[in-house]
C-alpha positions as CSV (number, residue, x, y, z in Angstrom):
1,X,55.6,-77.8,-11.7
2,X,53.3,-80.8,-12.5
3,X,55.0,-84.1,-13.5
4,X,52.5,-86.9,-15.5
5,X,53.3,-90.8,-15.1
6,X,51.8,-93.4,-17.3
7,X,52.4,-96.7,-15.9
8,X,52.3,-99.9,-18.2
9,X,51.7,-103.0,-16.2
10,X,51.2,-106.8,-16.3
11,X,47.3,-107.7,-16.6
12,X,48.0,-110.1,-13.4
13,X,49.7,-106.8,-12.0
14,X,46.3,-104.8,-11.6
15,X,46.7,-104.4,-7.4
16,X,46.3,-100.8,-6.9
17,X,48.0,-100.4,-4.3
18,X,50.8,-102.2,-5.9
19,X,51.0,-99.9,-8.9
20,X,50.8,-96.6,-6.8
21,X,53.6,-97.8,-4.5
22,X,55.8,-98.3,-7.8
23,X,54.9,-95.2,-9.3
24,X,55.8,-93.4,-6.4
25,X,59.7,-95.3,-6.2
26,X,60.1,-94.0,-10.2
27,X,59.3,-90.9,-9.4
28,X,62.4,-90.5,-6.2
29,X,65.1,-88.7,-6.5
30,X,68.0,-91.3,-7.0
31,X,70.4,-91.4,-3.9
32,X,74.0,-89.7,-4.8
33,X,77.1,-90.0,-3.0
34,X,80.2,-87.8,-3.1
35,X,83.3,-89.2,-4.4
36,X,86.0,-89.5,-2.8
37,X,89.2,-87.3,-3.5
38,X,91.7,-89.1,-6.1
39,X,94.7,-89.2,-4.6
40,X,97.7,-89.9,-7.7
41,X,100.2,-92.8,-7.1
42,X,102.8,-91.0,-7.6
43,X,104.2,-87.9,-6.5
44,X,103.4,-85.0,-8.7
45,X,104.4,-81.6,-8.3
46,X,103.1,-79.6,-11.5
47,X,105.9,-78.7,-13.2
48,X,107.8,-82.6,-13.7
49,X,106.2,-85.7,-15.5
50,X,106.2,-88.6,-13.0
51,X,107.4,-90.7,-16.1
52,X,110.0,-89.8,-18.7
53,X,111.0,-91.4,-22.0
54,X,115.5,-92.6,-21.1
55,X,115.5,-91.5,-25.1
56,X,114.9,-88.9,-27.1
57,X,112.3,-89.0,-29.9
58,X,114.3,-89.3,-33.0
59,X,114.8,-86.1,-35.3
60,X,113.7,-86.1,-39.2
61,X,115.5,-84.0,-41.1
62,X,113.6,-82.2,-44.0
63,X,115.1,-83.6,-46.8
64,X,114.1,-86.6,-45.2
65,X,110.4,-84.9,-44.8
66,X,110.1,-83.7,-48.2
67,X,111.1,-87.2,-49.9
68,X,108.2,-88.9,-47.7
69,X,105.7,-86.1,-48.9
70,X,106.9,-86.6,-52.9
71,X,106.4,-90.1,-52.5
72,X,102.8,-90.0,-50.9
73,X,101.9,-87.3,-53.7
74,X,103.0,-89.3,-56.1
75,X,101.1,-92.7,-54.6
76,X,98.1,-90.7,-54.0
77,X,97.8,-89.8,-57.8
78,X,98.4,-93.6,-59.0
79,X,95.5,-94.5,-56.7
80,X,93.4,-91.4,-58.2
81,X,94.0,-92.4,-61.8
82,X,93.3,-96.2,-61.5
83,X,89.3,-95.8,-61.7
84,X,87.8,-99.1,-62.8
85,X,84.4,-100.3,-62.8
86,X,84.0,-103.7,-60.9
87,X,81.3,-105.0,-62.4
88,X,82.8,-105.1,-65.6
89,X,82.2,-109.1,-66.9
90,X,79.8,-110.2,-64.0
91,X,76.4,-111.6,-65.0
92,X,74.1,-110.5,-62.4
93,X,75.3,-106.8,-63.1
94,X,74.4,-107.4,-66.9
95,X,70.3,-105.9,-67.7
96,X,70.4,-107.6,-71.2
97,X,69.3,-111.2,-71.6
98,X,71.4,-111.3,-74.8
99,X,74.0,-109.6,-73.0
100,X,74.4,-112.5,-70.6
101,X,74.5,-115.2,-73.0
102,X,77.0,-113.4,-75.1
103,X,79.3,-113.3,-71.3
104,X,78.7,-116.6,-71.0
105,X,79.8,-117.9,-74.4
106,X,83.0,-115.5,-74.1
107,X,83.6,-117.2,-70.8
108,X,83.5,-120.6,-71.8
109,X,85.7,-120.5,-75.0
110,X,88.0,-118.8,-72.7
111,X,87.9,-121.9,-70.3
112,X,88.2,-123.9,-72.9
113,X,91.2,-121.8,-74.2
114,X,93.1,-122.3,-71.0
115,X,92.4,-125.6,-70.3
116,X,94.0,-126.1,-74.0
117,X,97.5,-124.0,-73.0
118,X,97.3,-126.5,-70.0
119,X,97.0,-129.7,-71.1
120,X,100.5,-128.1,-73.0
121,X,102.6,-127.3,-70.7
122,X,104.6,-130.4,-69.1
123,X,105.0,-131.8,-65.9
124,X,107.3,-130.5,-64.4
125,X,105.4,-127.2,-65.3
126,X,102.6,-128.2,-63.4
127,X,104.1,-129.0,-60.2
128,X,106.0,-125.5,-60.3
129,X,102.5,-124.0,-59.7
130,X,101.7,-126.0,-56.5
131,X,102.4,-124.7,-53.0
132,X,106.0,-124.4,-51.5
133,X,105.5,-124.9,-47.8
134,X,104.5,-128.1,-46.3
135,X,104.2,-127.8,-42.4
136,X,103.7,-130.9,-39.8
137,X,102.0,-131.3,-37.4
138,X,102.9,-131.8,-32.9
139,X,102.4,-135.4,-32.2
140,X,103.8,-136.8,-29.2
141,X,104.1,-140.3,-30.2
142,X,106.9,-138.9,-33.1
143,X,109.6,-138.2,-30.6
144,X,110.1,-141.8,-29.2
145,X,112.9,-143.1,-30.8
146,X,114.8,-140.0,-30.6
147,X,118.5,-140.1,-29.7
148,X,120.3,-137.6,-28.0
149,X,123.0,-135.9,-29.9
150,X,126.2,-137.1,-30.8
151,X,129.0,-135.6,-29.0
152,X,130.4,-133.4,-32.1
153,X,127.1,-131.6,-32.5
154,X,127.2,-130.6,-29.0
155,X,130.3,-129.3,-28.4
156,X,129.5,-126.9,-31.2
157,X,126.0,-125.8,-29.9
158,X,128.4,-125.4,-26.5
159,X,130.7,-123.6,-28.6
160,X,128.3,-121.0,-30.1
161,X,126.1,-121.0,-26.5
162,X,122.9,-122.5,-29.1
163,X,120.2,-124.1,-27.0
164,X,118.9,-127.4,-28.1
165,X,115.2,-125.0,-29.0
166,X,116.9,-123.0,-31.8
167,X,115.8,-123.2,-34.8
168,X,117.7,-124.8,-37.8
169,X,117.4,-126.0,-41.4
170,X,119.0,-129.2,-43.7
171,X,119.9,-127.9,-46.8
172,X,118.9,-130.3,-49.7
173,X,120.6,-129.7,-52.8
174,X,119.8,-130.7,-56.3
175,X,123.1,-132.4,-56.8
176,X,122.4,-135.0,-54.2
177,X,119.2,-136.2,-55.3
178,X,120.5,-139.0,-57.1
179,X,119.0,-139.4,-60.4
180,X,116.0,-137.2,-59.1
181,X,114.6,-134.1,-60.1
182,X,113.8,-131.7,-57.2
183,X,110.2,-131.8,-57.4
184,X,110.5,-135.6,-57.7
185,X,111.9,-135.3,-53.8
186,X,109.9,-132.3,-53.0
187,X,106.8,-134.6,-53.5
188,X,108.5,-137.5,-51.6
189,X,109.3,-135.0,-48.2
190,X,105.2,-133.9,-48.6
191,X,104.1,-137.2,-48.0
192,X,106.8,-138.0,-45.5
193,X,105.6,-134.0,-43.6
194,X,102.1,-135.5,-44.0
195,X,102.6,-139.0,-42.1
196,X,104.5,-136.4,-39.5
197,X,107.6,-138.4,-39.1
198,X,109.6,-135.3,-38.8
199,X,108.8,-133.6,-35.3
200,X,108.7,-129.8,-35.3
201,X,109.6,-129.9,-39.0
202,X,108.3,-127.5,-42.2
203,X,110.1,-127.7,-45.2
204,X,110.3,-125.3,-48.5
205,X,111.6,-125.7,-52.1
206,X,113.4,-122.4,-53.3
207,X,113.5,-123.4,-57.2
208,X,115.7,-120.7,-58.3
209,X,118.4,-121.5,-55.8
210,X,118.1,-125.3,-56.7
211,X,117.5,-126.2,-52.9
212,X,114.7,-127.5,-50.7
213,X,114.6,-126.3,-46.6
214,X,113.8,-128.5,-44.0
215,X,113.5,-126.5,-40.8
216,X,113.9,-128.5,-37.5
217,X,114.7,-128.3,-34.0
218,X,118.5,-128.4,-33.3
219,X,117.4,-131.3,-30.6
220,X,115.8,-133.3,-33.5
221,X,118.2,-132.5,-36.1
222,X,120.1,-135.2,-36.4
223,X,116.9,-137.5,-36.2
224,X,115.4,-135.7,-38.9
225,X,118.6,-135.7,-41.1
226,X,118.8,-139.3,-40.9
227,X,115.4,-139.7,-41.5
228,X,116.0,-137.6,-44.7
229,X,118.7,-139.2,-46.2
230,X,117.2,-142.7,-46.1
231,X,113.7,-141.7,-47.3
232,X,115.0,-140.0,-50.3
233,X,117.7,-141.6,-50.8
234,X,120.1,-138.7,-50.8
235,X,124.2,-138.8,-51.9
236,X,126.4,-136.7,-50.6
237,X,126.3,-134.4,-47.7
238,X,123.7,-132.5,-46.2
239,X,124.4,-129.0,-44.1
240,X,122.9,-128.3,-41.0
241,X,122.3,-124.4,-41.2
242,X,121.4,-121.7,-38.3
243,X,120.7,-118.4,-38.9
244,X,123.5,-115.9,-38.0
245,X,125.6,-118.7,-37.8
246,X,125.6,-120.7,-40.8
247,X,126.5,-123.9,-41.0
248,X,127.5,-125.8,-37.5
249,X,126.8,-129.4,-38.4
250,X,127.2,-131.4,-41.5
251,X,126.1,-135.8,-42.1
């Protein structure tokens, strides 16, 4: 058996005697070593798994089975019968010159169509379509003139066994806004979030149940509920709300 070797090499690497002692090293048989014999961790006899599940896996009836097949037929076959081509209305897909300006026309008066139904709808319309979360952000410097809690609001987290790191959320309802609409404060406790005078705080405004949520920690709550009520100038009460517990705190 006859084995040919074609060695590339540097210019500045022409020393024979160099070149034939690295042919020669590519050419060995690379050194092996036997493993050594893997011994397990744990003891295993080959009838018994080392490790066993403490439940059982849970049983699915066939009623059960059948219902999750009908449904996935029937999803598959949606999917299967919504074919839809999409290209459809973009320009650079569109050969025809004419074609393209026709698109673009169509496109415009349609801008200018919506812009129209816009500049229609009121106000209070318009804020509806902005976001509904507002989130602050950590700052160290916001936690200075911090009280600790009153002496009511602790005997109730001692009562319930809450720590002071629970979550919780105000409650701001429309009927307390004092001659305010609810986006009219929802803009107000934005700008307040986004100076980050509320530590730990992100708020939402659930229009349909007439409320806006100001999450917290409990150990700020009563900071932040202050805060709240003098910013924007709120009447009445405010609840102080944990879940699975409801309300534990009211000011």
């Amino acid at each position: 058996m006859t084995t040919e070797v074609i060695l590339h090499y540097r210019p500045y690497e022409s020393d024979p005697t160099q070149l034939l002692k690295i042919a020669e090293k590519a050419i060995q048989d690379f050194p092996t070593r036997p493993l050594s014999r893997f011994i397990p961790w744990f003891p295993h006899d080959g009838f018994k798994l080392p490790l066993k599940p403490k439940r059982s896996p849970p049983v699915i009836s066939e009623e059960a089975t059948d219902a999750v097949k009908q449904c996935l037929t029937i999803a598959e076959h949606a999917v299967k019968s919504q074919s839809y081509d999409c290209t459809v209305d973009l320009l650079e897909f569109q050969p025809n010159l004419k074609k393209k300006q026709h698109l673009i026309q169509s496109h415009t008066l349609n801008e200018q169509t919506i812009s129209g139904n816009l500049e229609k709808q009121s106000e209070e319309g318009k804020r509806h379509k902005k976001r509904s979360w507002s989130v602050s952000l950590p700052s160290s410097n916001s936690t200075e003139n911090i009280f600790p809690l009153s002496e009511k609001l602790q005997d109730s987290l001692k009562a319930l066994n809450l720590h002071s790191f629970y979550r919780a959320r105000w409650t701001i309802e429309h009927t307390i806004c004092n001659n305010q609409t609810l986006e009219d404060i929802w803009a107000k406790l934005n700008r307040i979030i986004r100076h980050n005078e509320l530590p730990s705080c992100n708020a939402t405004i659930q229009r349909h149940l007439g409320q806006i949520w100001v999450f917290c920690d409990i150990m700020y709550c009563e900071y932040v509920g202050n805060l709240l009520k003098g910013k924007l100038a709120l009447t009445g009460k405010i609840n102080l709300f944990v879940h699975k517990y409801g309300v534990i705190f009211s000011m």
